[in-house]
C-alpha positions in Angstrom: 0.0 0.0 0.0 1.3 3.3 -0.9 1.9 6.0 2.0 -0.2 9.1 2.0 2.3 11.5 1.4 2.2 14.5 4.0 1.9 18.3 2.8 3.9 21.1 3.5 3.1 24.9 3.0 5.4 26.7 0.6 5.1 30.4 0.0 1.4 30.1 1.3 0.7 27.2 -0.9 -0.4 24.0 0.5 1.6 21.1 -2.0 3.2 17.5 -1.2 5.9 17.4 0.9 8.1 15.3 -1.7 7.6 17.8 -4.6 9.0 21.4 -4.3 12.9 21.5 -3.5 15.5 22.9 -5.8 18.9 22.4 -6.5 19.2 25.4 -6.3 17.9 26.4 -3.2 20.3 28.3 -1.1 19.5 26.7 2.4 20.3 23.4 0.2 23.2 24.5 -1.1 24.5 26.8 1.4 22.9 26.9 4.4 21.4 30.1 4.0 18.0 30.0 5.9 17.1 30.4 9.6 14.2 28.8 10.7 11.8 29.0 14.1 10.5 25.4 15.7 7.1 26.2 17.5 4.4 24.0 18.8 0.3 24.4 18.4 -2.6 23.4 20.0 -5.2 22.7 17.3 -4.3 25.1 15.4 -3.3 27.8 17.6 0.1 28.4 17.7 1.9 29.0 21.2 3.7 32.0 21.5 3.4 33.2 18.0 4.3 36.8 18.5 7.3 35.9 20.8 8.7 33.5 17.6 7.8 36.0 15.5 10.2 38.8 16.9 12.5 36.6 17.4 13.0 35.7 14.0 12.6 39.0 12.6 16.0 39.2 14.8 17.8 36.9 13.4 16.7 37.9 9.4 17.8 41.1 10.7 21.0 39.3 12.1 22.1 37.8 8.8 20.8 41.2 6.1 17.3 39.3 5.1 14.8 41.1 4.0 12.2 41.5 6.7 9.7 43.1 4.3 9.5 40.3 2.7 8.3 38.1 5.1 5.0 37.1 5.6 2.8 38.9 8.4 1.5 37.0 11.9 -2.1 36.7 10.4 -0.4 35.1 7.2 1.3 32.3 8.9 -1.2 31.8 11.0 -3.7 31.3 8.0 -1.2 29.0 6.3 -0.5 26.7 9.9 -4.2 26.7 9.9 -4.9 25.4 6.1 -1.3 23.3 6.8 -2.8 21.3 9.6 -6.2 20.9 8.1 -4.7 19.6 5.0 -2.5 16.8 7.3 -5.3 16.3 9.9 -2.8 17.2 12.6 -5.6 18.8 14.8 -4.5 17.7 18.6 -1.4 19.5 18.5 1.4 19.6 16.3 5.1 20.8 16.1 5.7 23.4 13.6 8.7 24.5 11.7 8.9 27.7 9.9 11.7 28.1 7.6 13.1 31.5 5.7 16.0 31.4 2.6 17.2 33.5 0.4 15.8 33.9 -2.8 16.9 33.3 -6.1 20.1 31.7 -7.1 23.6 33.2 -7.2 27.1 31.7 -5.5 27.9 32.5 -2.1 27.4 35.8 -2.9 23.6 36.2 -3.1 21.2 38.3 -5.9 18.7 39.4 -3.5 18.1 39.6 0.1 14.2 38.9 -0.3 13.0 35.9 1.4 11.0 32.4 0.6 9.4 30.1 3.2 7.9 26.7 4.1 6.4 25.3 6.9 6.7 21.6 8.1 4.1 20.3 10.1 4.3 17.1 12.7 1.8 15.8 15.1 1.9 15.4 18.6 -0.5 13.0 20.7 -0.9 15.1 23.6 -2.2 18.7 23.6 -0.8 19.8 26.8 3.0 20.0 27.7 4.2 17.2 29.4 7.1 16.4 31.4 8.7 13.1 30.0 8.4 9.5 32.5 11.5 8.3 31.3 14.4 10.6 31.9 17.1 11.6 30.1 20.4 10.5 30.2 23.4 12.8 28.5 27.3 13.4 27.7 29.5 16.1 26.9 29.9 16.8 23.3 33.7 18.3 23.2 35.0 17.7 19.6 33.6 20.4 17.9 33.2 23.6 20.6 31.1 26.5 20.1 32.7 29.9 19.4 30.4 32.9 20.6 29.1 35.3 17.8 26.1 36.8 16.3 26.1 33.6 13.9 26.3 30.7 16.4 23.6 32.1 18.5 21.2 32.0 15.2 19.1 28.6 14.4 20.4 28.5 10.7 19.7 25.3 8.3 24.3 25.3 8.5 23.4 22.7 11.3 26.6 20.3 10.7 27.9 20.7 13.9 24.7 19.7 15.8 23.9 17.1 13.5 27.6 15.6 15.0 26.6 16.4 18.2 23.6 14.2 18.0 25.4 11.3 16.4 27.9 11.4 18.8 24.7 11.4 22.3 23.3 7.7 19.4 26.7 6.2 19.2 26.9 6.6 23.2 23.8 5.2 24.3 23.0 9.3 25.3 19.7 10.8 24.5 21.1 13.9 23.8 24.7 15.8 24.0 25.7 19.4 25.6 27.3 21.6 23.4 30.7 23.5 25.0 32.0 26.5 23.9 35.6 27.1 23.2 36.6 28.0 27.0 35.1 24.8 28.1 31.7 26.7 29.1 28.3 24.8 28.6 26.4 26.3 26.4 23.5 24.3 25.7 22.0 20.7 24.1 21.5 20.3 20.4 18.3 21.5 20.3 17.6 22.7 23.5 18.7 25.6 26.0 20.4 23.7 29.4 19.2 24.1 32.6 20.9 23.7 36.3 18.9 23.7 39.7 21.2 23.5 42.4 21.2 24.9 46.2 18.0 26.6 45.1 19.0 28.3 42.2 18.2 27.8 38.7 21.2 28.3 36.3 20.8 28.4 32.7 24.4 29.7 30.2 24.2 33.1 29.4 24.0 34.1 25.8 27.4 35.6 26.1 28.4 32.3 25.7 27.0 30.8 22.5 23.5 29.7 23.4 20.1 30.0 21.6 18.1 32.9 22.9 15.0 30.4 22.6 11.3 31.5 23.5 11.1 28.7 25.8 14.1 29.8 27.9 13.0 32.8 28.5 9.3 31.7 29.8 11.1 29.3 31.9 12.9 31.9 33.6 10.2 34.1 34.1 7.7 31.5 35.5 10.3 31.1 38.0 11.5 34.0 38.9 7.3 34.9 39.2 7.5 31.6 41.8 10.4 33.3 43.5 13.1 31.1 42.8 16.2 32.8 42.2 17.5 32.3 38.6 20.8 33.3 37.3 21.2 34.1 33.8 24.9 35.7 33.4 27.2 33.6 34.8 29.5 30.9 32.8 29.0 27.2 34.0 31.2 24.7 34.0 30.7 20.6 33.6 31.7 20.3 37.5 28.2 22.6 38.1 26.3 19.6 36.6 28.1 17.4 39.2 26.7 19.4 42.0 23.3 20.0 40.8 19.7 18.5 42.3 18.3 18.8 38.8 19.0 19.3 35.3 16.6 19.9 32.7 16.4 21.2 29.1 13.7 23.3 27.3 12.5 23.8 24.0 9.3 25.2 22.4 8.3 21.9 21.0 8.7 19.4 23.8 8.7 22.3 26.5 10.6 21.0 29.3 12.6 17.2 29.4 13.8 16.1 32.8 17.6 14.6 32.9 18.0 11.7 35.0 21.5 11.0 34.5 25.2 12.7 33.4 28.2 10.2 34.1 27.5 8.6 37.6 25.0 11.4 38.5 21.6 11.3 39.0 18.8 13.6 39.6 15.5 14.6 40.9 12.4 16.1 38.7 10.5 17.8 41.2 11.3 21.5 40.0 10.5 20.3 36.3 7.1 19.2 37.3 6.2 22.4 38.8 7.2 24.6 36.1 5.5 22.4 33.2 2.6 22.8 35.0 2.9 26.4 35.2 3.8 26.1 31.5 1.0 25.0 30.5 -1.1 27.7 32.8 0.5 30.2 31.1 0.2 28.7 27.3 -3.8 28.4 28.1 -3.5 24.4 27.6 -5.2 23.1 30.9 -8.8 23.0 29.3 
């Protein structure tokens, strides 16, 4: 039996999901596209206007053409056909996806953008915190140096894509990045975070991390629950050593507990609190 091929939306048109890439595309060919995972409830998508602005940051980052991307109500009507058209109506994750136009060499002819969105479903409609925890490893072959670039989520994902086949070939379920001075920065597609002696640590930008949407509402649903969070200081592997929890965020999967690093194990209880918060403030308890 043949598979029902999936859709994707290009440009605001719906078409199959096998049937629209170039050659010539320049996030094929060079990498040239920056892209925004988000996650939706029916077809709702959570924290729109935050994703929004944040990649209208990082087209600025890179000399894209913001004009030429579509509005919020756009997308939204696109998601909304997208998910109709897959019958992904519990919730779904979402990426949205910007390149360059046109064709050129490295050099490019235009700065105007194209776009797609990918659409995958998700059983669950709420956030939930996973049963099973994680278990990760250090990732040190190919550190992270700080810039305006690395900080980007850019299709030039070679080095994550190492970072993740490094976490299979260890039995890990995911890997933390380091930066060049041996700072942790984050995991391959998540922002890191450290709860220890009733703090909450998370790598500050300064050192090569993803300013993602889902790090930020994690530190301001707890700093609105009164636990201290700090934000601008470099950690170190030892500060995973020491920790009472570790956990990573993401706007698709929200938070994931980590049960193990090395020998060291750890609790969940400050994970379970927030998601539930989480999903307070993303309107998902109904």
């Amino acid at each position: 039996m043949t598979e029902k091929p999936l859709f994707v939306c290009i440009n605001g048109d719906i078409e199959p999901e096998k049937s629209w890439l170039s050659i010539q595309n320049r996030s094929f060919k060079y990498g040239d596209g920056i892209y925004e995972t988000m996650r939706a409830r029916g077809t709702r998508i959570l924290f729109l206007n935050e994703h929004y602005q944040h990649l209208c940051k990082s087209m600025e980052a890179v000399n894209m053409d913001i004009e030429s991307l579509p509005t919020i109500q756009e997308i939204e009507n696109a998601v909304s056909r997208l998910l109709y058209r897959n019958k992904f109506l519990v919730a779904s994750s979402l990426r949205f996806t910007v390149f360059r136009s046109g064709a050129g060499e490295l050099n490019p002819e235009c700065n105007k953008v194209e776009y797609c969105i990918e659409a995958s479903p998700i059983e669950k409609g709420k956030f939930e915190l996973n049963i099973k925890g994680l278990s990760v490893g250090i990732y040190s072959d190919n550190p992270i140096y700080p810039s305006v670039i690395s900080s980007l989520k850019t299709t030039s994902a070679i080095l994550r894509v190492m970072a993740a086949n490094y976490a299979y070939a260890n039995n890990f379920d995911d890997s933390i990045l380091i930066n060049h001075k041996g700072n942790l920065v984050e995991a391959t597609s998540s922002n890191l975070f450290i709860y220890k002696n009733k703090i909450l640590y998370t790598p500050p930008l300064s050192d090569g991390c993803v300013n993602g949407i889902m790090r930020n509402t994690v530190i301001e649903l707890a700093r609105e629950s009164e636990i201290e969070v700090v934000d601008n200081q470099s950690l170190a592997p030892h500060d995973i050593e020491n920790a009472t929890e570790l956990f990573l965020t993401n706007a698709t999967n929200g938070i994931r507990w980590v049960i193990a690093y090395k020998n060291f194990r750890f609790y969940n209880h400050l994970s379970k609190s927030l998601i539930s918060l989480l999903n307070k403030k993303a309107e998902l308890n109904n």
